[in-house]
C-alpha positions as CSV (number, residue, x, y, z in Angstrom):
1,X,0.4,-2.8,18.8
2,X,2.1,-0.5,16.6
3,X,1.8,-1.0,12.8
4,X,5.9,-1.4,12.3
5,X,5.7,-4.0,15.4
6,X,2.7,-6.1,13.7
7,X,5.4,-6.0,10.8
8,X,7.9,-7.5,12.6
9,X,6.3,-10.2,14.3
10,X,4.9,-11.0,10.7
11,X,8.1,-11.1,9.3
12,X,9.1,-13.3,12.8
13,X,6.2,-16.2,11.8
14,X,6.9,-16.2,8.1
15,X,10.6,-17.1,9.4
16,X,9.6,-19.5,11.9
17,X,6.6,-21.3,9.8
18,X,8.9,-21.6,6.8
19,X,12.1,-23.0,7.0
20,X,13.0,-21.9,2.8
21,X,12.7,-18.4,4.0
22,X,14.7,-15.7,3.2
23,X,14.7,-12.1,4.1
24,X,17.2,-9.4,2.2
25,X,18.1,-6.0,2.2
26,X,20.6,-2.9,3.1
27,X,21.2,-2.8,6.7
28,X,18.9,-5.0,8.4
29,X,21.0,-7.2,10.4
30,X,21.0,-6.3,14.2
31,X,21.7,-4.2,16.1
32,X,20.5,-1.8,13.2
33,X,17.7,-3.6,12.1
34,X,16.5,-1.7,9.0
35,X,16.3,2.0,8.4
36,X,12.4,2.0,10.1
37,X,13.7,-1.0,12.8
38,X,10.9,-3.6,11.3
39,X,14.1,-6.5,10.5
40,X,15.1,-6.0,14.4
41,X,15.6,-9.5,16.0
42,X,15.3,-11.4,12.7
43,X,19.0,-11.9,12.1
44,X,19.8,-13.1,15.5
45,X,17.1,-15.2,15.6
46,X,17.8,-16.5,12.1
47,X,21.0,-15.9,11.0
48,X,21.3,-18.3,8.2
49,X,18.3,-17.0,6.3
50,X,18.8,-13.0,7.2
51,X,21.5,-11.9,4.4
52,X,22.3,-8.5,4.6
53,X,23.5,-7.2,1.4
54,X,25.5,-4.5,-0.6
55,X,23.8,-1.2,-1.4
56,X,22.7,-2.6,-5.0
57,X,18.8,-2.5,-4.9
58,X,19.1,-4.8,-8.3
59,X,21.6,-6.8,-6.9
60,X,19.5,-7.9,-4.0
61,X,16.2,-7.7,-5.9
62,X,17.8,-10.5,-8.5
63,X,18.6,-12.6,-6.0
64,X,15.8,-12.5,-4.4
65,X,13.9,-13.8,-7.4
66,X,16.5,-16.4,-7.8
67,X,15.9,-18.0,-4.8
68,X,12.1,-17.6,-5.8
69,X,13.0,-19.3,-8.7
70,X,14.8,-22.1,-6.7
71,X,11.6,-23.2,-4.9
72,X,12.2,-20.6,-1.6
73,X,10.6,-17.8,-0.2
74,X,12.2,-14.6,0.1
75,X,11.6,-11.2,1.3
76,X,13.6,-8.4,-0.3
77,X,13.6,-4.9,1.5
78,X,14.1,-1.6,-0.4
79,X,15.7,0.8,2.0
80,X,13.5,3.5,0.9
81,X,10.7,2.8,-2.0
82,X,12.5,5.9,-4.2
83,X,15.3,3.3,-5.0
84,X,12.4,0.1,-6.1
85,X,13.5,2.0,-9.5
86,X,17.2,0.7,-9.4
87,X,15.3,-2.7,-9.1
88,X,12.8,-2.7,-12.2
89,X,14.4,-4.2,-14.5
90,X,14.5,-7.2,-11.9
91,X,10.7,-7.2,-11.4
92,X,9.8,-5.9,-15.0
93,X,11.6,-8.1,-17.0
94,X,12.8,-11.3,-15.1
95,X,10.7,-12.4,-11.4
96,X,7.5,-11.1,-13.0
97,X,7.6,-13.1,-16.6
98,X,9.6,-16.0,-14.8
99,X,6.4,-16.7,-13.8
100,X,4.8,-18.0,-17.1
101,X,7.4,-18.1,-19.7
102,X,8.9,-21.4,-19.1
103,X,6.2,-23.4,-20.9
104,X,4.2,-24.3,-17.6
105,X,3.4,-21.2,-14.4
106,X,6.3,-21.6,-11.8
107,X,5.0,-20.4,-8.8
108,X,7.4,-17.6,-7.1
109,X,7.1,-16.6,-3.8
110,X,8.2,-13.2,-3.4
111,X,7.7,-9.8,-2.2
112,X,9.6,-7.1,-2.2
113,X,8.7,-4.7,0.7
114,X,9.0,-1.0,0.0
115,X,8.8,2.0,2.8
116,X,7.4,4.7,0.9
117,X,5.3,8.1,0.9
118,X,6.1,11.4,2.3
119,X,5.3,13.6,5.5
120,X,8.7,12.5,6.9
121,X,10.9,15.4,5.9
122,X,13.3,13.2,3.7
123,X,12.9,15.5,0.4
124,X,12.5,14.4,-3.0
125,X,14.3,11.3,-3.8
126,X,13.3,9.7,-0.2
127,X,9.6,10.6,-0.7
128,X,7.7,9.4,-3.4
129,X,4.9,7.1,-4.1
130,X,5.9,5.1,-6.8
131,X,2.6,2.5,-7.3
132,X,1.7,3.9,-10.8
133,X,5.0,2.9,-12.2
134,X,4.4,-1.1,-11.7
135,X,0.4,-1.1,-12.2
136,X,-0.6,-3.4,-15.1
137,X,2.5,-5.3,-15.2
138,X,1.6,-8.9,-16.1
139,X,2.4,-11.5,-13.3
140,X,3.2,-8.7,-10.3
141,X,1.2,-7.8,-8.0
142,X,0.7,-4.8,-5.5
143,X,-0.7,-4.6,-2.1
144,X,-0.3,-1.5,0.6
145,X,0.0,-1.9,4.2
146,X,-2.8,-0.8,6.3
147,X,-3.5,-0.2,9.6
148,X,-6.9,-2.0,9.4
149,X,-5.1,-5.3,8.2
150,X,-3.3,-7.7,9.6
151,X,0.5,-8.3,8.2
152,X,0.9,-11.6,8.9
153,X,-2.0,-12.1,7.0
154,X,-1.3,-9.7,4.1
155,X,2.2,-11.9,3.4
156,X,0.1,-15.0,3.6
157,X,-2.8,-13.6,0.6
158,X,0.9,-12.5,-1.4
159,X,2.5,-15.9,-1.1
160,X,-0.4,-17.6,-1.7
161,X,-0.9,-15.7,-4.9
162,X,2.3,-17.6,-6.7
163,X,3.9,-14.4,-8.0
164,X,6.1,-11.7,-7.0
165,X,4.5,-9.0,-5.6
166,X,5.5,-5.1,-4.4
167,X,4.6,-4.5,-0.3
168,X,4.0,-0.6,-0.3
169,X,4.4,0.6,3.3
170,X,3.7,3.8,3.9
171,X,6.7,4.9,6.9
172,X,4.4,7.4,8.4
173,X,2.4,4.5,9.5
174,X,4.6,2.4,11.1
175,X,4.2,4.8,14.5
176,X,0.4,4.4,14.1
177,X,-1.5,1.9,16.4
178,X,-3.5,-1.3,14.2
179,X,-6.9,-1.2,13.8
180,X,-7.6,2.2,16.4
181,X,-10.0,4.5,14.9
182,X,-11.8,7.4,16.9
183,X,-14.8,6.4,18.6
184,X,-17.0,8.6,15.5
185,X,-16.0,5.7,13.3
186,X,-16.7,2.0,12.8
187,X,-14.6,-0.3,11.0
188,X,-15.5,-3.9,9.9
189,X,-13.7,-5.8,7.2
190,X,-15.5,-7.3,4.3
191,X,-12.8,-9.9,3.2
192,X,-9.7,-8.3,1.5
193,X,-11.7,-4.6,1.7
194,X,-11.6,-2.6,5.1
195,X,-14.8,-0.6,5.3
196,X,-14.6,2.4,7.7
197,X,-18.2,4.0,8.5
198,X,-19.3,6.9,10.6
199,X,-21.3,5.4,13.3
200,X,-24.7,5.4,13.9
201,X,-24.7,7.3,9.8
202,X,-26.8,4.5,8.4
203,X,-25.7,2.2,5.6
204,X,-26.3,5.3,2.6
205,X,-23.2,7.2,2.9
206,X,-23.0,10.7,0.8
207,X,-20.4,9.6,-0.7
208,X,-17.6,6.9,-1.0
209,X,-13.8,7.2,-0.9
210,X,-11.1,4.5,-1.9
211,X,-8.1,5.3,-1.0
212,X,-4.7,2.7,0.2
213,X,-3.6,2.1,3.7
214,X,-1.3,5.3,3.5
215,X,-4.2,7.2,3.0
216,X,-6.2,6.1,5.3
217,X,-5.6,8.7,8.4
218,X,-5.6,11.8,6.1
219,X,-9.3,10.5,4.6
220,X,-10.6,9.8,8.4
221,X,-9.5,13.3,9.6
222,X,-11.6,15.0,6.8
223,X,-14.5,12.5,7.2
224,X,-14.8,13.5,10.7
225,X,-14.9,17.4,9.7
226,X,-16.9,16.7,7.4
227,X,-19.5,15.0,9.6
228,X,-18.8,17.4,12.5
229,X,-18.9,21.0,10.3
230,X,-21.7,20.2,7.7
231,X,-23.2,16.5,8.7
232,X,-21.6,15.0,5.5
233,X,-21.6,11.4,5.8
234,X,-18.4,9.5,3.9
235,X,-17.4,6.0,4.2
236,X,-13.9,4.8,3.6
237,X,-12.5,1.8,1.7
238,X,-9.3,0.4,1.9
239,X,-8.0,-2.6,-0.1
240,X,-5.2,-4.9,0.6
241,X,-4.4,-5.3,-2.8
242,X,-3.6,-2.7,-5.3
243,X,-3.4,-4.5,-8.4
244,X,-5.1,-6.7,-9.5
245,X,-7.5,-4.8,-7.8
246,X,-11.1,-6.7,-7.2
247,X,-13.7,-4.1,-8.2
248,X,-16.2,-6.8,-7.5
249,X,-15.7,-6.4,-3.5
250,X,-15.8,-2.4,-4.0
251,X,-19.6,-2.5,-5.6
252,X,-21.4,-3.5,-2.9
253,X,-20.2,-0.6,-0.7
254,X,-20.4,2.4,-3.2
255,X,-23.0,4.8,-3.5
256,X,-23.9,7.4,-6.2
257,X,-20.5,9.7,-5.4
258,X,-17.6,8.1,-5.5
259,X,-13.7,9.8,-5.3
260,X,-9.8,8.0,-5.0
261,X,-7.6,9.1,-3.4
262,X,-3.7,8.6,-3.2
263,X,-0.9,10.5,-3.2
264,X,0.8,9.9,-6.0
265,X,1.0,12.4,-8.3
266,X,-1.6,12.5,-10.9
267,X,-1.0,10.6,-14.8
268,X,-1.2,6.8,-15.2
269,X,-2.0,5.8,-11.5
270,X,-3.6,3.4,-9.4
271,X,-6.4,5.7,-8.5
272,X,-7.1,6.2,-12.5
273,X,-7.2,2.4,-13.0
274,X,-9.4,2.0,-10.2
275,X,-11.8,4.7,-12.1
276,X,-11.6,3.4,-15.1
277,X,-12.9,0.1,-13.6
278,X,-15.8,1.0,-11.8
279,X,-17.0,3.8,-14.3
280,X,-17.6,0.6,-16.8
281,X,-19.0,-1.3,-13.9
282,X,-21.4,1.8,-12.8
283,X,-22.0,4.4,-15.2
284,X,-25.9,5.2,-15.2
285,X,-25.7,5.1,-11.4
286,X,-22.9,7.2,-10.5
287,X,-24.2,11.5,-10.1
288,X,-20.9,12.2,-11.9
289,X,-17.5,11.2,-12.6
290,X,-15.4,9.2,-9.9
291,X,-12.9,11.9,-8.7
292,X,-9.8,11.5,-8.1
293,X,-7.1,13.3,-5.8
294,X,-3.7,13.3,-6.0
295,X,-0.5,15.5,-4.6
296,X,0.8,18.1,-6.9
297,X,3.0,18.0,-9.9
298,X,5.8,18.5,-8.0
299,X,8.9,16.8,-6.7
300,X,8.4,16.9,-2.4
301,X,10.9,19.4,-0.6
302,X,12.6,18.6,2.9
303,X,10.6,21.6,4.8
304,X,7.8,20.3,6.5
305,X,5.2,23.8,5.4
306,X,6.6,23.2,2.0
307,X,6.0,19.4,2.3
308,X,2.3,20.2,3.4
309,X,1.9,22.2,0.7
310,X,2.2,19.6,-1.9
311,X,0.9,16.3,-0.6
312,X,-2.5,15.0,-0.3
313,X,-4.1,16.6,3.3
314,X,-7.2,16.1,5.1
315,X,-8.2,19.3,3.6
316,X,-8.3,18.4,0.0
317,X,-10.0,15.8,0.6
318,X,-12.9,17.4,2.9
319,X,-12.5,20.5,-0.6
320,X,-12.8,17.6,-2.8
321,X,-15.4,15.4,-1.3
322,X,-18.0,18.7,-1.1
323,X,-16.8,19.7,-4.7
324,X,-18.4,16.1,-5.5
325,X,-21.7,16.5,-4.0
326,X,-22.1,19.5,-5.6
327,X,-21.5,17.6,-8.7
């Protein structure tokens, strides 16, 4: 199953399990079915609770909460994650503090799913990665879709939680098959925390990357060079959830060299938070700093050799893994 069909089908049983439901957004009534298809079949099959809206990414964000507020569920797609910006004042300063400012926490349930990242060819203001912006925001949460978890269960862990909370997707990943890796690897999931291992390597990797769901390919393809060209070993871990992120679950997999990587561009990100957290948790044990990769200080042009040139690849992170072992 593909990783935009898991998506669906989640989106299908949160629909059919819950009947205070809602799902929102710019064009995802059928036949259209959202701008990446994952809404197909949800407004025919619910067309009471499948609202398609104007192009006002605050207007539907708002709403959203409201019906969060109101005791409902609801599901609130940004077309493209660029315009989650047109909605922050929505998530910064209403669903997020809604839940604790009225004397006693009101539970919302909401998420607001945003398709995001580049390697698409949709230039700069269809491209970015936006997760630093809403990191250490008081009552919101952030999680990234992965290939190595389930959807359906990823909704249930953000519903659960009581709050609203940001669904990163990554679009080049809804083509991908769930949970395939290439026969080098072995995956196994540790909870939240999907732990990706070259085979047969033994349980002391040479070194330890985190990276989100969107990530996840680009870090396989250079752990596989890297284990083919110079017999590095590198394990990969990949969390559900962003923020709040639980460095607790991390510890037990990290070695002495540990590096983050994301492709957001570099200044007040995820990757620096997750750092920051287990240098405190680590530092005596660690050879050197955790590293961090990013894409370059730059906006992301339409032309796919341009494109390439500025995102995250597999081969900054095979450079940047063997600049860490050399410490």
């Amino acid at each position: 199953m593909r990783v935009a069909e898991n998506l669906n089908a989640a989106l299908h049983g949160l629909l059919d399990d819950d009947p205070t439901a809602y799902v929102l957004g710019e064009d995802i009534l059928d036949p259209y079915g959202g701008a990446f298809k994952v809404t197909r079949g949800l407004s025919t099959r619910f067309p009471d609770r499948v609202i398609g809206t104007p192009i006002s990414e605050g207007a539907l964000t708002g709403v959203a909460a409201g019906l969060a507020l109101t005791g409902n569920t609801a599901v609130a797609e940004i077309m493209f994650g660029d315009f989650v910006a047109l909605a922050f004042d929505q998530l910064c300063n209403f669903a997020s503090k809604s839940v604790s400012m009225y004397g006693r926490r009101l539970p919302l349930r909401m998420v607001v799913r945003c398709p995001t990242g580049g390697g698409r060819g949709y230039g700069p203001t269809h491209s970015q990665s936006l997760q630093k912006h809403f990191v250490g925001m008081p009552g919101l949460s952030l999680y990234e879709m992965s290939p190595f978890h389930d959807n359906r269960a990823a909704f249930a862990a953000m519903l659960e939680r009581g709050e609203p909370c940001v669904f990163f997707e990554d679009k080049v990943l809804y083509t991908r098959q769930m949970e395939r890796v290439d026969p080098l690897f072995l995956m196994r999931r540790d909870g939240d925390l999907a732990v990706v291992d070259i085979r047969d390597a033994g349980d002391r990797p040479d070194c330890v990357v985190i990276a989100p769901g969107g990530m996840a390919h680009r870090v396989l393809g250079a752990m596989r060079s890297l284990m083919m060209e110079e017999e590095i070993a590198v394990r990969l871990l990949v969390p559900s959830r962003l923020y709040p992120l639980d460095a607790d679950a991390l510890l037990p997999h990290l070695g002495d060299v540990v590096l983050v990587a994301e492709e957001s561009t570099a200044g007040g990100t995820w990757g620096s938070e997750v750092a920051h957290l287990l240098h405190a948790r680590l530092w005596g044990r660690l050879r050197g700093p955790v590293r961090l990769v990013h894409s370059r200080a730059s906006v992301i042009p339409t032309a796919a050799h341009l494109e390439n040139e500025v995102l995250v690849g597999e081969s900054t992170i095979h450079h940047a893994v063997r600049e860490a072992l050399r410490g």
